[in-house]
C-alpha positions as CSV (number, residue, x, y, z in Angstrom):
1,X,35.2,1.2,64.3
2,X,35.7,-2.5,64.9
3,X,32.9,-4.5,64.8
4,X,31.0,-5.0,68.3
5,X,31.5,-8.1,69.3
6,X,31.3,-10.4,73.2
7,X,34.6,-11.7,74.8
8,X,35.9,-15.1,73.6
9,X,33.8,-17.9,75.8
10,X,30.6,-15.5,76.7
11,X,27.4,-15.7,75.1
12,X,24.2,-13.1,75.6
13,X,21.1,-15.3,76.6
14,X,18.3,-14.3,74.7
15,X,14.7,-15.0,75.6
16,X,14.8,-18.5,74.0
17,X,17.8,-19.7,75.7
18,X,17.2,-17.6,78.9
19,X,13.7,-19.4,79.1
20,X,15.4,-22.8,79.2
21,X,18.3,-21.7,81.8
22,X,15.4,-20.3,84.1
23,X,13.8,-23.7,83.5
24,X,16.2,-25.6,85.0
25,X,17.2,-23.0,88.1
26,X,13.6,-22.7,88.7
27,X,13.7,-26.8,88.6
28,X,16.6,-26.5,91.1
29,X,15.3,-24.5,93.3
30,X,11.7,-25.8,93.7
31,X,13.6,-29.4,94.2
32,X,15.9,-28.5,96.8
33,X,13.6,-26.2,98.7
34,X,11.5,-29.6,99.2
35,X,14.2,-30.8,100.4
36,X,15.1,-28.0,102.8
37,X,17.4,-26.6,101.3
38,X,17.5,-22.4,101.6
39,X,19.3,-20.3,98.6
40,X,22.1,-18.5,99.8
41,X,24.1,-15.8,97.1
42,X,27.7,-15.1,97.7
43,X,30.3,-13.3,95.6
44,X,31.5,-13.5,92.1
45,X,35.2,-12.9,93.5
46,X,36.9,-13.3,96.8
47,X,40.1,-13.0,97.6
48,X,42.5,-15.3,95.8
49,X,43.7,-17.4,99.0
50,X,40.1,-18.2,99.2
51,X,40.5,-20.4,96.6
52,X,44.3,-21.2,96.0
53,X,44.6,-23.3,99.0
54,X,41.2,-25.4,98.8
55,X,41.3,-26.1,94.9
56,X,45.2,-26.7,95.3
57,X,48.4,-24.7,94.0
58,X,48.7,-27.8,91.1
59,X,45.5,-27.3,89.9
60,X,45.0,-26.5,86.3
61,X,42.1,-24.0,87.6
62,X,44.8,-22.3,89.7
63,X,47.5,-22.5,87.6
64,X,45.8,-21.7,84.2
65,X,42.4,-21.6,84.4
66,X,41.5,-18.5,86.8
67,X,40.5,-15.3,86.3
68,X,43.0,-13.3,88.8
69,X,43.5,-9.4,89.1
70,X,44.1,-6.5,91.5
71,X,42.3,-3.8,93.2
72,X,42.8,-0.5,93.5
73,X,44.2,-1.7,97.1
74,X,46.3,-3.9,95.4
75,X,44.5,-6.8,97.1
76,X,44.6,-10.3,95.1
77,X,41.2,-10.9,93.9
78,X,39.5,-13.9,91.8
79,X,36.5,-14.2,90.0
80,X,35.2,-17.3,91.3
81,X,35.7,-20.9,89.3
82,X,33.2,-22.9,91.4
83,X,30.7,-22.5,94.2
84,X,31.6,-24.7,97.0
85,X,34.7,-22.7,98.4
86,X,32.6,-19.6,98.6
87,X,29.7,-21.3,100.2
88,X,31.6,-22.7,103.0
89,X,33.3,-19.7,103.3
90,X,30.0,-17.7,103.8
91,X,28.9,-20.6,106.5
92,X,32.1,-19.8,108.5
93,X,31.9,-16.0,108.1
94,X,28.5,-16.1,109.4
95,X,29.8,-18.2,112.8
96,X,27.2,-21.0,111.9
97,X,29.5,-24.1,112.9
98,X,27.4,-24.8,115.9
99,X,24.5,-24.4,113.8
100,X,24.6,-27.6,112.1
101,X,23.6,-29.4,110.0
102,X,22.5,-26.5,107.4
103,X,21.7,-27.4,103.6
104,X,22.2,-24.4,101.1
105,X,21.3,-24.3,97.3
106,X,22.5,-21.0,94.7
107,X,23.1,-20.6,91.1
108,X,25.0,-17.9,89.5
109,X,28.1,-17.5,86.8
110,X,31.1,-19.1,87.1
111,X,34.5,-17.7,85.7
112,X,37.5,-20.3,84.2
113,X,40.1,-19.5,81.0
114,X,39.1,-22.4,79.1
115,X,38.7,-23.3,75.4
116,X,34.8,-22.6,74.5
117,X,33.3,-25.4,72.5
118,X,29.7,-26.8,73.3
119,X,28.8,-26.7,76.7
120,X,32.0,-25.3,78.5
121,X,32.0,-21.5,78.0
122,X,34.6,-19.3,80.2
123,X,31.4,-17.5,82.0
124,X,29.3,-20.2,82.9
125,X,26.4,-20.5,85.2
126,X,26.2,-23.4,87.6
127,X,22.8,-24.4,90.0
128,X,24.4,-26.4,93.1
129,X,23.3,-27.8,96.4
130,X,25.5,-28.3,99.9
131,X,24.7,-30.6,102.6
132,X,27.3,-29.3,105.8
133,X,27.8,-30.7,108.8
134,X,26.7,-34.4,108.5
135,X,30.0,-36.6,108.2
136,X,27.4,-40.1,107.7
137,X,27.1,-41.4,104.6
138,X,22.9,-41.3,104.9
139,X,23.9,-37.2,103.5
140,X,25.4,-39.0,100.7
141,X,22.6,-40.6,99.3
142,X,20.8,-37.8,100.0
143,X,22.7,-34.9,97.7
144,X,22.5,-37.9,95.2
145,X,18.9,-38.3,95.0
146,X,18.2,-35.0,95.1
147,X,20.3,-34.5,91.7
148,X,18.6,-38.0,90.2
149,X,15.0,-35.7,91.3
150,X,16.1,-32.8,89.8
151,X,17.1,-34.3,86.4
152,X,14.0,-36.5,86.5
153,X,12.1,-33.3,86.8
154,X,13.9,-32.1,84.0
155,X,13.0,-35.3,81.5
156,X,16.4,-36.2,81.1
157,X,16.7,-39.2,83.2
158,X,16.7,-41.4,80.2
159,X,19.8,-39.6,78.5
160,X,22.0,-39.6,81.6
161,X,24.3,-42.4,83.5
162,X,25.6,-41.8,87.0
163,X,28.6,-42.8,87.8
164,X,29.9,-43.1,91.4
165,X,33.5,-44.0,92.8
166,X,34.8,-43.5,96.5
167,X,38.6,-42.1,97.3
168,X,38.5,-43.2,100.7
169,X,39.6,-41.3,103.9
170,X,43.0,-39.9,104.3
171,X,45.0,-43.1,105.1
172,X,43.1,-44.8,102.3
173,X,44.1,-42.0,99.7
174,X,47.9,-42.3,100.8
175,X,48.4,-45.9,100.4
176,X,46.8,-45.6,96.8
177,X,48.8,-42.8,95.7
178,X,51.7,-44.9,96.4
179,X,50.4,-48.0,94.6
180,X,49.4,-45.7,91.6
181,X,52.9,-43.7,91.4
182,X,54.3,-47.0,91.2
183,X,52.8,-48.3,88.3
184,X,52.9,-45.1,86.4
185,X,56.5,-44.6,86.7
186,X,57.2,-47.7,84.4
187,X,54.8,-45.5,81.7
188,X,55.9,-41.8,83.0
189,X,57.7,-42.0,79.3
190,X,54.7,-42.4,77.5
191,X,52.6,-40.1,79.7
192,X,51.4,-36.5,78.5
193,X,53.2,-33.6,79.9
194,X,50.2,-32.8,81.9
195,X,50.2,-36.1,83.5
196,X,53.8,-36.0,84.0
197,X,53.1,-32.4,85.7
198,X,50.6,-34.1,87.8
199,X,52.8,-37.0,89.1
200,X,55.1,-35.0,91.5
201,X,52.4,-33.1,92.6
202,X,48.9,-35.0,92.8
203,X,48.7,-38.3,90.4
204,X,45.2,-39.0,91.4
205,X,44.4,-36.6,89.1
206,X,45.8,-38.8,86.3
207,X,42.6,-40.9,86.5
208,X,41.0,-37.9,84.8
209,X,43.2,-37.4,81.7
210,X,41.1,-37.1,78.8
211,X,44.6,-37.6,76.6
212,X,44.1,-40.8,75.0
213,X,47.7,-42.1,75.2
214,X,46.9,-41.5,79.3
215,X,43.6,-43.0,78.7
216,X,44.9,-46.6,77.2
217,X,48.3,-46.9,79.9
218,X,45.3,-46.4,82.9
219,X,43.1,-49.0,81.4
220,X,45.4,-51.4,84.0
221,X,46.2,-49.5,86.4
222,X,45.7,-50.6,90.3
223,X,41.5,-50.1,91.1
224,X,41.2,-47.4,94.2
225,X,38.3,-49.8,95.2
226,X,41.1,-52.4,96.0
227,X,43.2,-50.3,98.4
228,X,40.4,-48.9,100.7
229,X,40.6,-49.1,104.4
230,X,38.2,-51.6,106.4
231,X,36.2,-47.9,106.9
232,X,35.8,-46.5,103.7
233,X,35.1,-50.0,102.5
234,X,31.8,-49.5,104.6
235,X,31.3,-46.5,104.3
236,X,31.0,-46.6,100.4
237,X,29.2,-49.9,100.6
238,X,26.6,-48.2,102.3
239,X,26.2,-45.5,99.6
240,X,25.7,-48.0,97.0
241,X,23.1,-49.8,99.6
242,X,21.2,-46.7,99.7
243,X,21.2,-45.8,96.0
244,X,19.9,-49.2,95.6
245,X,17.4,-48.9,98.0
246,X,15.8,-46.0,96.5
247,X,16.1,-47.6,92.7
248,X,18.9,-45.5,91.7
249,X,20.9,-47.0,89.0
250,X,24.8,-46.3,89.0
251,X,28.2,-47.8,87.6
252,X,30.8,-47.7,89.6
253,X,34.2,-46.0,87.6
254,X,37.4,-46.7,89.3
255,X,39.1,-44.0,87.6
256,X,36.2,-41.4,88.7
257,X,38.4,-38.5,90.5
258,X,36.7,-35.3,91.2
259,X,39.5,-32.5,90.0
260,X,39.8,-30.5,93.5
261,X,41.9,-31.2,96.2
262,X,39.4,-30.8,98.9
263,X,37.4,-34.0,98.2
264,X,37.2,-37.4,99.5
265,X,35.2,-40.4,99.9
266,X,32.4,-40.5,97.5
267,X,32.8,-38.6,94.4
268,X,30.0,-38.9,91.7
269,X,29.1,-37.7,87.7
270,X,25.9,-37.6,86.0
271,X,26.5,-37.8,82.5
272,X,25.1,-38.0,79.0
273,X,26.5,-38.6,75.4
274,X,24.1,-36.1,74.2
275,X,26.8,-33.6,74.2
276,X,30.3,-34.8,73.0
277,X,33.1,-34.5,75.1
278,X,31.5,-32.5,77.4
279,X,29.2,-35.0,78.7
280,X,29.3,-34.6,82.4
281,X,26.1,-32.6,83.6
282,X,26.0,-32.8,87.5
283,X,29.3,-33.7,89.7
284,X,30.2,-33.7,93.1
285,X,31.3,-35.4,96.2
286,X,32.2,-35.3,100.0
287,X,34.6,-32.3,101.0
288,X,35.1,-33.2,104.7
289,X,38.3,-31.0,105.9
290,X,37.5,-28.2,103.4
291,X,36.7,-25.7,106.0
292,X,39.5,-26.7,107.7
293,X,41.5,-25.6,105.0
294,X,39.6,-22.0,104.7
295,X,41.2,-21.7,108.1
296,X,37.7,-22.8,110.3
297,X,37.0,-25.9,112.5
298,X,36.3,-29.3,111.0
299,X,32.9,-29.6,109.4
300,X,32.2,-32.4,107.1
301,X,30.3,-31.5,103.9
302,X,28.8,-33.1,100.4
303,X,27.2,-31.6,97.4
304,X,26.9,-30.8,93.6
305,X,27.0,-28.8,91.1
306,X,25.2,-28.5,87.9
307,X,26.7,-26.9,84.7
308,X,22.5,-25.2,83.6
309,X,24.3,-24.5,80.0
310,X,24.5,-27.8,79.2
311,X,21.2,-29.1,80.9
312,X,19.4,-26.0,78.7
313,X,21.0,-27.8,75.9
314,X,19.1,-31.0,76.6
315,X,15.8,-29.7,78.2
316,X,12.8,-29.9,75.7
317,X,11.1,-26.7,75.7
318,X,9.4,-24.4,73.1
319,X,9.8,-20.7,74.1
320,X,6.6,-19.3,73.8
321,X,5.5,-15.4,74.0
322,X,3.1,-14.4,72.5
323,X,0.5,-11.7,73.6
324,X,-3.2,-12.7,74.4
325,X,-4.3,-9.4,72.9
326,X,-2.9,-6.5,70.6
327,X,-4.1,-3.1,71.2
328,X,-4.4,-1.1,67.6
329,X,-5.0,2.8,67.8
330,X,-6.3,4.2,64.2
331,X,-4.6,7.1,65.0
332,X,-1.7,8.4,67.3
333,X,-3.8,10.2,69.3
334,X,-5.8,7.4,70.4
335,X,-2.2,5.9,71.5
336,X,-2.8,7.4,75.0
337,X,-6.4,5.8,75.8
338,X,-4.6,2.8,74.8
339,X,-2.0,2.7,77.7
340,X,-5.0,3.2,80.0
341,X,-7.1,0.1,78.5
342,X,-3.4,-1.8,78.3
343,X,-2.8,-1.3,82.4
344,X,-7.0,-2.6,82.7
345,X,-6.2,-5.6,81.1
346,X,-3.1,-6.5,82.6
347,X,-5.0,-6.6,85.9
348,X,-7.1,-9.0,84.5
349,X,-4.6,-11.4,83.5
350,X,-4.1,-11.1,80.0
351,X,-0.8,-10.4,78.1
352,X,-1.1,-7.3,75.8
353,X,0.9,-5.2,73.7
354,X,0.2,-1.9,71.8
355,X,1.4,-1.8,68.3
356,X,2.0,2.1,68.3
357,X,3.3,2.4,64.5
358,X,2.2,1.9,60.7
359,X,-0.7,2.0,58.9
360,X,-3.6,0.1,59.8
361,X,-2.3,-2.9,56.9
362,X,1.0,-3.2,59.0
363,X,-0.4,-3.4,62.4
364,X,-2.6,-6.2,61.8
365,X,0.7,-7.7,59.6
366,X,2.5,-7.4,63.4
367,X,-0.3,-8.4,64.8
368,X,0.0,-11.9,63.1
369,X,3.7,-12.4,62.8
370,X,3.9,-12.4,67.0
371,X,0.9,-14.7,67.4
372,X,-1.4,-12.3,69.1
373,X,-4.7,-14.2,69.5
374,X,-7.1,-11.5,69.2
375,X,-6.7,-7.3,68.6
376,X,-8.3,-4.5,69.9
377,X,-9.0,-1.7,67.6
378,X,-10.1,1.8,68.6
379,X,-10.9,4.4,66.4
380,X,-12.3,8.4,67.0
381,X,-15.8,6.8,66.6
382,X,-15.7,3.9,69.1
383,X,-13.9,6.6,71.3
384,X,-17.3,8.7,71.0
385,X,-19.7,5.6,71.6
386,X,-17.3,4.3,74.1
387,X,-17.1,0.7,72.2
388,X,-14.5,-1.3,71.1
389,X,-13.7,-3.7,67.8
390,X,-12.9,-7.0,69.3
391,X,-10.8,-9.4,66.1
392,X,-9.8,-12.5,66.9
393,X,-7.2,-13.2,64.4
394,X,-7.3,-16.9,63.7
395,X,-11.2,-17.0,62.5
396,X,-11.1,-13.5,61.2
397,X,-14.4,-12.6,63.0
398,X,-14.7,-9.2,64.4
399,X,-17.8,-7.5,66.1
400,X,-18.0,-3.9,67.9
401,X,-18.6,-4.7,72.1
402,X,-17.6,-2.2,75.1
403,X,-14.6,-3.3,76.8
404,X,-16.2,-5.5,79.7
405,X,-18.0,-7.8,77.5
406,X,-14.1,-8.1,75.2
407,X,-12.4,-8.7,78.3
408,X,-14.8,-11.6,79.6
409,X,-14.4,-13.4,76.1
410,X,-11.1,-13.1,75.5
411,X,-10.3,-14.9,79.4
412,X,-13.1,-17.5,78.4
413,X,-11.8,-19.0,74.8
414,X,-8.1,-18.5,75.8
């Protein structure tokens, strides 16, 4: 038989690295809720359309990055790559579009065919927040310094940049893309093949080529910044005025696309060098016109996602379990007694665990190796005098006590 092994690009999370990933959604979730923000669950897969339209037929999360099938009803289905579509679907699902403004948090696993390396796994788990129905820029600044909170919470402010960029409204977007297609076409020789993909069908996404031939020939080319409309010149001034105001340092990155076709306006990246390549940690942007594209009314939205991977990866934090208390039978009979006294601590508080097998030597060799900070010992003879043998294991001292008196010393020294 072959040997068991997971699917290329999944991991298991065991209780050291599931401890840090519950770290940061509990983080997440105790920030946004603050913040009023309610957790809302939605699918792992919808319909394909669902997300073909919104993310865009050129995208490479469409084109080669999704994980597509069929049911039994022959109905398109896809595992979802990203949280947003499904959100907004859900909001217009539930008829809430004169229900606004509503702010929504969730976390869950992610699906895209990628190549694993650090960080970027094909089942991934993201934590995000979405601020719909506010079209100002105030909601902006908002979604932003909720993320700066949340990675502050987190202890990683001082290993992470933000970067911020704005692609302007509609009209601003179109007389960019026309300056940009011009001055790549005298490079479209020396461009990658994905870039030259890209060109025909959306070369804004050229800003985000990580191919460093792409890289150098952008280096030059026209600044988005330059070719905004008198309105999306305000509107991103005022972002940066806000993020100032609340002491929120930022660069601005002219080349800072986000890679879905549904955004626009601001667009923003926290990121570290902490983890190669795969530096960016929290991402997101304004998505006005996205539920329009779902097939809803108009309703102007902004949030971010966080990959919780990649901040577990960078979160300092020692997994600790260890049991208050060990519960040691000197023989299997007294096994069952022990479950009883096991459930009568438990309701005090303490953690326990019953070491059911070995000799006396090997329990107390247990006993040690997980940490346990004191042990119980019953016998046939404490049984009869209804005692106890109380150990605690780092001094070595041990003294016979009913269980009351054990129970009050062990919540007192630990």
């Amino acid at each position: 038989m072959e040997k068991l092994r997971t699917v290329r690009g999944v991991h298991d999370l065991l209780p050291e690295s599931l401890h840090k990933h519950k770290l940061v959604v509990d983080e997440g979730l105790k920030t946004s809720n603050q913040y009023c923000y309610s957790q809302i669950e939605i699918p792992i897969f919808e319909f394909a359309e669902v997300f073909k339209k919104p993310l865009g037929k050129s995208s490479d999360i469409v084109t080669k990055e999704n994980y597509i099938f069929k049911d039994r009803s022959d109905d398109e289905l896809m595992l979802r790559p990203e949280g947003t579509t499904g959100v907004i679907r859900a909001f217009l699902n539930a008829g809430l579009t004169q229900d606004i403004p509503k702010r929504f948090s969730y976390y869950g696993p992610m699906f895209r065919y990628e190549r694993p390396q650090k960080g970027r796994l094909r089942q991934f788990n993201q934590f995000g927040i979405e601020c719909i129905g506010i079209s100002n820029s105030m909601a902006d600044i908002e979604v932003i310094s909720i993320g700066y909170e949340f990675l502050k919470k987190l202890n990683l402010l001082d290993k992470i940049n933000l970067k911020i960029n704005t692609l302007g409204d509609n009209e601003s977007r179109v007389n960019y893309r026309k300056i940009l297609l011009e001055y790549l076409e005298d490079y479209k020789s020396e461009l990658s093949k994905e870039s030259i993909k890209r060109l025909s069908e959306n070369p804004l996404r050229i800003l985000d080529s990580k191919n460093e031939t792409d890289k150098k020939i952008l280096i030059n080319a026209p600044n988005v910044l330059d070719y905004l409309n008198q309105n999306s010149k305000e509107r991103f001034e005022k972002v940066c005025q806000g993020l100032d105001a609340l002491n929120i340092s930022y660069n601005i990155d002219k080349n800072l696309v986000r890679g879905l076709d549904y955004y626009c306006h601001t667009a923003f990246e926290f990121i570290t060098n902490e983890l190669g390549s795969q530096g960016t940690v929290l991402a997101g942007g304004r998505y006005d016109g996205l539920s329009k594209m779902l097939g809803g009314v108009d309703v102007a939205g902004v949030g971010w996602a966080a990959g919780i991977e990649r901040l577990a990866l960078m979160v300092q934090s020692k997994y600790v379990s260890k049991p208050d208390v060990v519960l040691i039978g000197l023989s299997e009979n007294i096994n069952y007694l022990l479950l009883t006294m096991m459930n009568q601590l438990i309701k005090e508080g303490l953690k326990v665990e019953i070491i059911y097998t070995g000799n006396i030597s090997k329990k107390f060799k247990r006993a040690h190796k997980i940490k346990a900070s004191y042990a119980l010992v019953l016998g046939e003879d404490e049984v009869a005098k209804q005692i106890i043998k109380l150990k605690n294991l780092s001094s070595g001292n041990e003294e016979l006590m009913n269980l009351s008196k054990a129970t009050k010393i062990m919540k007192k020294n630990l």
